[in-house]
DOTITI-77617 format. One record per residue (C-alpha): x, y, z; residue in one letter. Coordinates in steps of 0.05 Angstrom, whole numbers, padded with zeros to 5 digits, always signed. Example, Ala and Ser with C-alpha at 12.3 -4.5 7.8 and 13.67 -1.06 7.14 Angstrom:
<torvexs>
+00246-00090+00156A+00273-00021+00143S
</torvexs>
This chain:
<torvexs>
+00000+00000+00000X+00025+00068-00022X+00022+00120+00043X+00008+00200+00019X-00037+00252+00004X-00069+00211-00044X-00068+00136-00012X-00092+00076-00059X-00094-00001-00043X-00071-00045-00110X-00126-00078-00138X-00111-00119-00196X-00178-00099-00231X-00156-00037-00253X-00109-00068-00296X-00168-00080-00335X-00207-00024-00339X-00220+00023-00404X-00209+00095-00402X-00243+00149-00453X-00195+00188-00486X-00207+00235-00547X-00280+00182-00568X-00249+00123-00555X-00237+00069-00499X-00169+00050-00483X-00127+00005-00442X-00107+00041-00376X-00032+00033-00402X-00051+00072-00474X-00098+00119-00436X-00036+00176-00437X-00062+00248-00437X-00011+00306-00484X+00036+00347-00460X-00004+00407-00474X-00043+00389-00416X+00008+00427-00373X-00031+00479-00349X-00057+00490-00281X-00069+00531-00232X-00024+00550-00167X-00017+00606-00122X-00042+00673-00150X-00030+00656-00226X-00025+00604-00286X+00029+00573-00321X+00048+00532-00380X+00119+00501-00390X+00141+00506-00460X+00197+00460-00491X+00255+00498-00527X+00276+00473-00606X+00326+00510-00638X+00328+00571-00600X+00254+00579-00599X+00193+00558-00558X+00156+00500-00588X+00080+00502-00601X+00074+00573-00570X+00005+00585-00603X-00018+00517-00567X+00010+00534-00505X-00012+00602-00505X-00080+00581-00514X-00085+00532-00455X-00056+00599-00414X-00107+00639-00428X-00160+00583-00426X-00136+00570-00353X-00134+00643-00340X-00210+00658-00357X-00224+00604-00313X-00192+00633-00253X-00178+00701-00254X-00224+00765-00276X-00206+00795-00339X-00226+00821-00401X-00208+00797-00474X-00176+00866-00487X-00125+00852-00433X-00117+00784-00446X-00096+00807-00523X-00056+00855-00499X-00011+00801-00461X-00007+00747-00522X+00018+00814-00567X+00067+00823-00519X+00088+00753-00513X+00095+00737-00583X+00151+00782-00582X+00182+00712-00559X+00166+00681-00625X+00231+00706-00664X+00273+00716-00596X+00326+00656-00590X+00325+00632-00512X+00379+00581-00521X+00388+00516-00567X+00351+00474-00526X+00316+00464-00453X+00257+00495-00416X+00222+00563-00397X+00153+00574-00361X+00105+00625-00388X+00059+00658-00322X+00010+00697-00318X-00008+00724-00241X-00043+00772-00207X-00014+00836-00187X-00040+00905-00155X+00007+00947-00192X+00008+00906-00257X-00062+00856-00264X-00024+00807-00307X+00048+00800-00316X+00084+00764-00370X+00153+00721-00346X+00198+00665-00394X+00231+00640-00317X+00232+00637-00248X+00295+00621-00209X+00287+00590-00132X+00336+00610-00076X+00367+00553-00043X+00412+00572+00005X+00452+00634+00035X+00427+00704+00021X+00482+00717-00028X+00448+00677-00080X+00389+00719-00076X+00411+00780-00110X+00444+00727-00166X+00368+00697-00174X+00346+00772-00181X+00400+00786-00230X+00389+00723-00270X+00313+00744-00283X+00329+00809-00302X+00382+00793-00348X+00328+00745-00387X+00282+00800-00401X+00304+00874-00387X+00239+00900-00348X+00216+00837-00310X+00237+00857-00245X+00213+00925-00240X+00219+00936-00173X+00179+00874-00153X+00199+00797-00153X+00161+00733-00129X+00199+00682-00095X+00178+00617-00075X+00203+00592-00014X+00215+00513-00008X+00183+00494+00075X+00237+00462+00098X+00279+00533+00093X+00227+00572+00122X+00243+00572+00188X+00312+00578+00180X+00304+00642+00141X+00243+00666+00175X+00243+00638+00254X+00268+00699+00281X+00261+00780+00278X+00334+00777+00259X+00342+00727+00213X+00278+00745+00181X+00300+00823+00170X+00365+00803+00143X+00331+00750+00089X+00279+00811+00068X+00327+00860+00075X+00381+00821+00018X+00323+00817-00022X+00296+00882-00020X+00368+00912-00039X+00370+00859-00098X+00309+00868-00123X+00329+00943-00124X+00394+00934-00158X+00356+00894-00205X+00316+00954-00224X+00362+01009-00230X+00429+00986-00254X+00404+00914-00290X+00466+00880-00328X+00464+00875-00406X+00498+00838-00461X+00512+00860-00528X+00492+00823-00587X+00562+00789-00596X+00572+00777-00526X+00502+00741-00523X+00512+00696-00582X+00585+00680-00565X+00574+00660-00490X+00497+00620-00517X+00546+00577-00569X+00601+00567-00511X+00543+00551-00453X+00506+00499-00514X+00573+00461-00530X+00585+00453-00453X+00516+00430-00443X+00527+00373-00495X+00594+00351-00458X+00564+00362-00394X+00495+00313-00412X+00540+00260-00447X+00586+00247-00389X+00527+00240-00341X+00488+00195-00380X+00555+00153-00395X+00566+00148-00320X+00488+00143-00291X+00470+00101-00354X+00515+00064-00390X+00566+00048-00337X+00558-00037-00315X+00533-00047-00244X+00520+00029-00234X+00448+00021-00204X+00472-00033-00153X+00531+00024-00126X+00477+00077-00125X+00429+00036-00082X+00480+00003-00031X+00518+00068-00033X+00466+00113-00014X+00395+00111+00030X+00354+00101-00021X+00319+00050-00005X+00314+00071+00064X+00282+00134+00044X+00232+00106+00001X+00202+00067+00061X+00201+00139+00111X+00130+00175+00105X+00165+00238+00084X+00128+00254+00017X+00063+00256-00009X+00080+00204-00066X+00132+00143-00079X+00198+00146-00089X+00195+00110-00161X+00144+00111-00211X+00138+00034-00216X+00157-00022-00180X+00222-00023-00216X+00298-00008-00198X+00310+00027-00253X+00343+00093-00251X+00290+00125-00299X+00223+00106-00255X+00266+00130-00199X+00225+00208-00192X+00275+00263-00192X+00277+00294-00106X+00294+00221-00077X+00348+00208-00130X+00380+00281-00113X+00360+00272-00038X+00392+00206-00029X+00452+00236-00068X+00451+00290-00013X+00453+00254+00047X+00523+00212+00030X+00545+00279+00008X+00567+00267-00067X+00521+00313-00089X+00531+00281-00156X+00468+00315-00189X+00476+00386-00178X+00552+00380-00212X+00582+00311-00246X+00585+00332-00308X+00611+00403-00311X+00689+00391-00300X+00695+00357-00357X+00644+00403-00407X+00690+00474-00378X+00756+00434-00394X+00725+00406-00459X+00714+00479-00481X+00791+00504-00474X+00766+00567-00476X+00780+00587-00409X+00782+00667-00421X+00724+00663-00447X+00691+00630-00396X+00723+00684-00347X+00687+00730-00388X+00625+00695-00384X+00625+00696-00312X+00645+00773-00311X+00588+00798-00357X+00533+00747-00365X+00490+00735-00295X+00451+00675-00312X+00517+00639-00316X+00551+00681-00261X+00488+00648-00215X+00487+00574-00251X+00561+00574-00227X+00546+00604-00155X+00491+00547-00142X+00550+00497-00168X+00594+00522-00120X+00549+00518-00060X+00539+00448-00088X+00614+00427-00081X+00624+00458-00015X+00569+00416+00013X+00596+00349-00013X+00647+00308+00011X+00687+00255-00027X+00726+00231+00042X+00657+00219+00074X+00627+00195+00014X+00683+00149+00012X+00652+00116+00076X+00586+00107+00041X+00619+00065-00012X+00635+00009+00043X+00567-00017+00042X+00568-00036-00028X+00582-00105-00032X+00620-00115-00090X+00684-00072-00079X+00713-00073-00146X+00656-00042-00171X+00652+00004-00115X+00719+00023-00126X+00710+00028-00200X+00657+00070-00198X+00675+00121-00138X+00741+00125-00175X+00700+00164-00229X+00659+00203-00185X+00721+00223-00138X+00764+00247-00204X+00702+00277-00236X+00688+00322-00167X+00774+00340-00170X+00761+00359-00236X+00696+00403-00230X+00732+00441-00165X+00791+00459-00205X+00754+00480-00264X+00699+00530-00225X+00763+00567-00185X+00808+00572-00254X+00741+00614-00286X+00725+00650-00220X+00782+00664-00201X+00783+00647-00137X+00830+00609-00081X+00777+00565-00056X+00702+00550-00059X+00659+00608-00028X+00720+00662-00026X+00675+00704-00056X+00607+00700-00020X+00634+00704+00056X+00568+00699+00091X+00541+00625+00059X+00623+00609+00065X+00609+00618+00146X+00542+00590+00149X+00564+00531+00111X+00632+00516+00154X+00593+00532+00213X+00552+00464+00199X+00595+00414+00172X+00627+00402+00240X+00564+00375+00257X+00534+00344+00202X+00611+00295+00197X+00591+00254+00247X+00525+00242+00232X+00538+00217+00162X+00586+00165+00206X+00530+00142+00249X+00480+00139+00185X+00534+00094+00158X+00542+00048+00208X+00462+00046+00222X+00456+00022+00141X+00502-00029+00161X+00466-00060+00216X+00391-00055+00184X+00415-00088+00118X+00447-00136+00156X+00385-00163+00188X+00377-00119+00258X+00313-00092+00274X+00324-00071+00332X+00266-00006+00338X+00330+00044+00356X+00358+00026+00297X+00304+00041+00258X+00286+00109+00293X+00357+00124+00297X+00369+00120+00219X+00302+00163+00213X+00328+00214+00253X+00407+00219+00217X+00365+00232+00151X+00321+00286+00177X+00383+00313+00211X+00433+00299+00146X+00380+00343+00111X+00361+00399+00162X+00433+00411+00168X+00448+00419+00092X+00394+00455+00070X+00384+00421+00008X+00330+00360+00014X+00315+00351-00068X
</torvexs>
């Protein structure tokens, strides 16, 4: 029995049943609904995620129309405004926004400005000197967006961290308030040749970058078995800490495996392998390391992809990771594969100082540098203990300490990171 907010009991009959889709009855399996059917509504707006092809949105009229279709269901409006808006989006239509990937189109509710038009929304993590980077990153995709107002969405678990007392609370709004309003008044801008240079260097990374995860998550033999003896996740599938399962199916399978518990798991025995393998070896494939300097000088949206990567590293661990690795049971293949992920993570350090410029990880953002050191001290021994409680469970022990013990090192492993998934 699945546990959540929407619990079910398996009942084989439903393999059976027929489903009406677009006049005709189908098997549950074929009953598949588009991917138009994005659209929904949350908070005070709407929004549709559109799919990027060659440096332009695909299907904007289609996607567009489920917008406003979701809009006149929710929100007051007339059709004048609504026009008004698509004009003003289809201004996107010839724009290049990269080769490929994603951007969100919303529409929400404003007093100064009743519907508002944005192409992305970045999330702050951790520290407030990412914040004004977030800021900075939205107003470098569209000059105007900010405008002396920004939305963020806060994840729970960082609320109370950021917002559980007068002080901390007044120094979170405070950083925002001043980034918002450097946003506004002084907001960064590329020329033309800067723009296309640094999109062609960013897409050729990208393709270096994707091949040498897939090659490692993918197509390297025995790779699921390290990932699920190396890390909790099979552990953290069982905890009632989400409102759905960890995998899509029954399957071990990397790909039913839904995307928080894979980076969560990741997380806890501190590899962190998500949120950077990869991007050593797509900077030093580029051998363009001036430019890249460059990059990071004059173009924000990488200036912030890099600062999120380096809060990344400084979080990990490859010495306590190194621990994790001894409850895989096959050693050559647990020394096979860390041996990749150690070298890839030497790599990706020395790459992100050579184009910042800096000594060490966090030089330049002093106040996550602090709250980050100030943690670690404490979060070291706890990956030990979470290690050593694996160890015991898998070998049989049930012991109900063991069990609540290993419950608590997660919740603790997480609460002291500040980065869950």
């Amino acid at each position: 029995m699945a546990h959540g907010t929407h619990d079910f009991e398996d009942d084989p009959r439903n393999e059976r049943i027929l489903i009406w889709v677009n006049g005709e009855l189908v098997p549950r399996d074929r009953a598949v609904v588009s991917v138009f059917d994005s659209g929904f509504v949350l908070g005070d707006g709407v929004w549709e995620g559109l799919r990027v092809r060659g440096g332009h949105p695909a299907f904007l009229e289609r996607h567009l129309d489920r917008l406003f279709e979701g809009a006149k269901a929710y929100i007051d409006h007339s059709d004048a405004t609504l026009r008004s808006v698509r004009d003003l989006a289809g201004t996107y239509r010839g724009a290049r926004i990269g080769d490929e990937g994603e951007v969100r189109a919303t529409l929400k509710v404003s007093k100064a400005n009743p519907w508002l038009w944005d192409l992305i929304t970045e999330s702050v993590e951790d520290g407030t000197d990412l914040v004004g980077l977030s800021i900075d990153v939205s107003a470098d995709t569209r000059p105007g967006t900010v405008q002396g107002r920004i939305r963020i969405t806060e994840q729970g678990e960082v609320i109370a961290a950021k917002y559980g007392t007068r002080d901390s609370a007044a120094a979170n709004l405070q950083t925002m308030t001043a980034a918002t309003l450097l946003a506004t008044l002084d907001p960064p801008a590329l020329s033309s040749s800067e723009r296309v240079s640094f999109e062609a260097a960013l897409a050729e990374m990208s393709q270096h970058a994707f091949r040498a995860y897939r090659e490692l998550v993918y197509e390297t033999a025995g790779f699921v078995d390290f990932f699920r003896q190396m890390t909790p996740i099979a552990e953290i599938a069982e905890l009632k800490i989400g409102s759905r399962p960890a995998s899509r199916t029954s399957s071990n399978r990397i790909e039913d495996l839904r995307a928080i518990p894979w980076v969560f798991s990741w997380a806890q025995a501190r590899v962190m392998l998500p949120g950077w393998y990869g991007v050593g070896e797509a900077m030093h494939a580029l051998g363009d390391r001036q430019r890249l300097r460059e990059m990071v000088e004059a173009w924000p949206f990488f200036r912030a992809t890099l600062a999120n990567l380096e809060m990344v590293l400084a979080k990990s661990d490859m010495g306590i990771a190194e621990h994790y690795t001894t409850l895989v049971t096959d050693r050559g293949l647990a020394e096979r594969v860390f041996s990749r992920i150690r070298a890839a993570w030497q790599r990706t350090y020395d790459e992100l100082l050579e184009a910042t410029g800096q000594a060490r990880l966090l030089e330049g953002s002093p106040t996550l540098d602090r709250s980050i050191r100030l943690r670690l001290p404490y979060i070291e021994p706890l990956n030990l203990l979470q290690v050593e409680l694996l160890r015991r469970l898998r070998s049989g022990e049930r012991d109900a300490r063991v069990v609540e013990g290993l419950q608590l090192s997660v919740s603790a492993i997480a609460t002291a990171l500040r980065n869950s998934g």
